[in-house]
N, C-alpha and C positions, 0 to 999 in steps of 0.2 A: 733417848737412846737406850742403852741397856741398865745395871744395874750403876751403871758409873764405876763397876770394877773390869765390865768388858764382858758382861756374864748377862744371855737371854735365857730368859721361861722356857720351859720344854717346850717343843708343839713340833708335830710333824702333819704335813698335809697328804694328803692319799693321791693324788694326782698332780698332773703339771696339762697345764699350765697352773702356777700357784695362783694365789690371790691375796694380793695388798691388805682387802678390807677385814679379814681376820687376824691377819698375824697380831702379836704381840709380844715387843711396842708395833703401832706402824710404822715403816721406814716413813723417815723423814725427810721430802722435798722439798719444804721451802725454807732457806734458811733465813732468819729474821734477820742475822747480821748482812746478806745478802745487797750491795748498793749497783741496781743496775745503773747503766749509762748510757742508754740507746744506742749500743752498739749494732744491733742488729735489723734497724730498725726499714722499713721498707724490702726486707726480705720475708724468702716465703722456703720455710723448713719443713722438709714430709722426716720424720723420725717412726720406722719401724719398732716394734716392740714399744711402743711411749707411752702406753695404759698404766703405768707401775715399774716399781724399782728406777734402775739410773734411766730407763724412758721418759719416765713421767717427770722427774725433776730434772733432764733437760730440754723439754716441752717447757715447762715450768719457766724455765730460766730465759730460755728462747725469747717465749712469750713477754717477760718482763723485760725483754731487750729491745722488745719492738718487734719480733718477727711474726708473723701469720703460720698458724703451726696446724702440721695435719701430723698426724699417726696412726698405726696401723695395731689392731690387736688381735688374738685369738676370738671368735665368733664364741657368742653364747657365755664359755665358762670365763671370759672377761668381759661380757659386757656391766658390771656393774665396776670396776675398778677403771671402765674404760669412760662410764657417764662421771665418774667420780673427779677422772682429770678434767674432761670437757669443763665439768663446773669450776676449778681450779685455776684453765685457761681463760674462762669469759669472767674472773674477775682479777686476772692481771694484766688484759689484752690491753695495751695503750689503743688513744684514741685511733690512730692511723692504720691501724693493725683490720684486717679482716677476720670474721668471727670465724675461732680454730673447726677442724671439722675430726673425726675419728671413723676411720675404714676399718671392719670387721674382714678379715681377712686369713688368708693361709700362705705365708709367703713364700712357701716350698718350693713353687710352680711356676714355670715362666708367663702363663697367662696370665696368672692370678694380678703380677706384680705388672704387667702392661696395664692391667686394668686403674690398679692401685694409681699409677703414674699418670694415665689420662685424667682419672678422674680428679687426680689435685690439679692438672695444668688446667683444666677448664674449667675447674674453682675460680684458681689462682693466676690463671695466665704464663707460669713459668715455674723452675723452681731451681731456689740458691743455695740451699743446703741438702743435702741428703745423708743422713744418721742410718748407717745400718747398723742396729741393734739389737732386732731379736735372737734369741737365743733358746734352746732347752738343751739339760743334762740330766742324766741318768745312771746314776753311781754303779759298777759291774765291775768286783774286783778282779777278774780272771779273763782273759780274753776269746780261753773255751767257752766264755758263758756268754760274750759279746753277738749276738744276736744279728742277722743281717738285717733283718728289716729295721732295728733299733741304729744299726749303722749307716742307713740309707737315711733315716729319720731326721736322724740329728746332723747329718751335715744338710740335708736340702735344708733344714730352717738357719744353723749356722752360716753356711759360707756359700751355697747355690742360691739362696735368697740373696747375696749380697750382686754376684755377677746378676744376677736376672734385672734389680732393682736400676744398678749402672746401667746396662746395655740399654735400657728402656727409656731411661731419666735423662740421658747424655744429649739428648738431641733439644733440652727445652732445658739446658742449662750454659751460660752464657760464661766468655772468661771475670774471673773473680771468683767464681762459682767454688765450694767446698764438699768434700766429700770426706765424713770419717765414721771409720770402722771401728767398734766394739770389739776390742780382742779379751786379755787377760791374760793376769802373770802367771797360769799355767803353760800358758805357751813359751816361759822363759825359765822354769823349774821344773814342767812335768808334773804329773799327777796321776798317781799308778790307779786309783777309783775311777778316773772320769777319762780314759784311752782314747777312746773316741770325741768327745768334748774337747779335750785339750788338742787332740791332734787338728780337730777346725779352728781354734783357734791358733796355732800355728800355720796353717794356711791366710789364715787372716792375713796376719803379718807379712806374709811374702805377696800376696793378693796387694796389700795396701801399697807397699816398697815397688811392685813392679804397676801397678795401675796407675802408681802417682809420676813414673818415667813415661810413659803414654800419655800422659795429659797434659804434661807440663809445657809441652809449645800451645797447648789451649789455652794456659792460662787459669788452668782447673787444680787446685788445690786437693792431694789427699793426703789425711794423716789419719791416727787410730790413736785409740784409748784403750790400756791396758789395765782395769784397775784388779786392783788385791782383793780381801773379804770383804765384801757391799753387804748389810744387812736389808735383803732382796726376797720378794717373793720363791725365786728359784733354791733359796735352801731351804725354809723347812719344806717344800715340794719335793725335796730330791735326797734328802738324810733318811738314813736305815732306821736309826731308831732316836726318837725324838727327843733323847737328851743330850744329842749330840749337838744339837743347837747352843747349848748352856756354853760353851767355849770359843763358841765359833770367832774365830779373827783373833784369837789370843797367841796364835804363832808367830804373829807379825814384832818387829823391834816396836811398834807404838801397844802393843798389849792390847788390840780392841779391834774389832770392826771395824768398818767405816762405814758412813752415811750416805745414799744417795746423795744427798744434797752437797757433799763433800766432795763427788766426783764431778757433778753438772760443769762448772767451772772449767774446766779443763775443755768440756764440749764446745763452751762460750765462748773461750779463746781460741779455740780452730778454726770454729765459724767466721770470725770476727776479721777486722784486716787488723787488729794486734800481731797476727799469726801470718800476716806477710810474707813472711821470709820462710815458714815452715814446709815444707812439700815429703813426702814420705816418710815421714817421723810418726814416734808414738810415743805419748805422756802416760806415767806411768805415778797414776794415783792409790797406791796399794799400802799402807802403812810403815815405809820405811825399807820393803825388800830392797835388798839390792838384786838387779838383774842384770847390769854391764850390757845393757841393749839401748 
């Protein structure tokens, strides 16, 4: 983790999509104390963004639950965090499991994300979980300086990738089936840097709440995850200046960041039929905020 006081190394990365395999520490996805229990087991999981950060550790977890896992990453500046999971996933695939596969992808685009979807149903023959997770943010104090193309940017990858992925995914997923969304507890405090970011993830939430009353005579489950400070390739990607990492998650009542591998669990229980009774709800893994949502 960090220094054990809740304190990372400077480092700031010059572009986004970040990258797992430099940061330091790396975020940590597999937690050892971790006791799967084939919850998931004869299922087939596609997880957007799953090359790193809370993707890759719940791919990760998936995987160790029994599920057949595909995910989707930025082409090029992740394929090495993206081969990084792949190997990750083929040595916790149980027997049963088909060997995971990773889609280099742009999920902006409504074509892009038909494609995406075909190509796991004719992997996989179907699919039972769908994680929409990726994300990118771009800190812009002032709203004069908020940029349109930067504002078209970040919602196609936030919250236009998530309807493109449903619309697509809905007809090769059967009732039981689960769908959750990546939101954050900006969407429940606000966040005067990230205007644009926080306002998709706000949509999230209302996307999740109102797509989970449309499904629910299917028998289709949706809920979201809102987690607090994740120690994630998307911060030092997206900090102005690189020691602003040194504090990062120290606002929260737990005094620390949290862990990828801290939030997975929460994905596992959505997925899973522990989460039965859940429909339009969102677990809110963020170190102790309260958010009265």
């Amino acid at each position: 983790m960090s220094d054990g006081k809740g304190k990372f190394p400077p480092q700031k990365q010059n572009e986004q999509p970040g990258k797992e395999h430099v940061m330091d520490p790396t975020p940590r996805a597999a937690r050892q104390s971790y006791k799967p229990a084939d919850k998931l087991r004869g299922k087939v999981a596609l997880v957007t963004g799953g090359d790193s950060g809370i993707g890759r550790a719940v791919c990760y977890q998936f995987a160790m639950e029994g599920a057949t896992v595909a995910f989707t990453y930025v082409p090029v500046k992740e394929d090495k965090d993206a081969s990084d999971t792949i190997n990750m996933l083929r040595e916790v695939k149980t027997g049963h499991a088909k060997e995971p596969i990773k889609i280099p992808v742009d999920v902006g685009f409504d074509e892009n994300c038909k494609k995406v979807i075909d190509q796991v149903v004719k992997a996989f023959g179907c699919i039972d979980i769908l994680v929409n997770n990726a994300a990118e943010q771009h800190p812009v104090p002032n709203i004069e300086d908020l940029q349109p193309d930067q504002l078209e940017r970040v919602f196609r990858t936030n919250i236009f990738s998530m309807f493109y992925m449903v619309r697509h995914a809905l007809k090769h997923m059967k009732e039981g089936s689960s769908i959750i969304n990546s939101t954050s507890v900006n969407a429940y405090k606000g966040n005067a840097t990230l205007l644009d970011y926080t306002s998709t993830k706000g949509a999230i939430v209302a996307f999740t709440r109102g797509l989970s009353l449309q499904l629910v005579n299917r028998g289709i489950r949706v809920n979201g995850v809102a987690p607090g400070p994740i120690w994630t390739p998307l911060i030092p990607a997206s900090v102005t200046d690189e020691k602003s990492t040194e504090g990062f998650g120290q606002q929260v009542p737990m005094g620390r960041a949290g862990q990828p591998d801290e939030v997975a669990p929460s994905y596992v229980f959505l997925a899973s039929e522990d989460s039965s009774y859940f429909t339009g709800q969102v677990l809110h893994p963020n170190g102790g905020v309260i958010v009265n949502a």
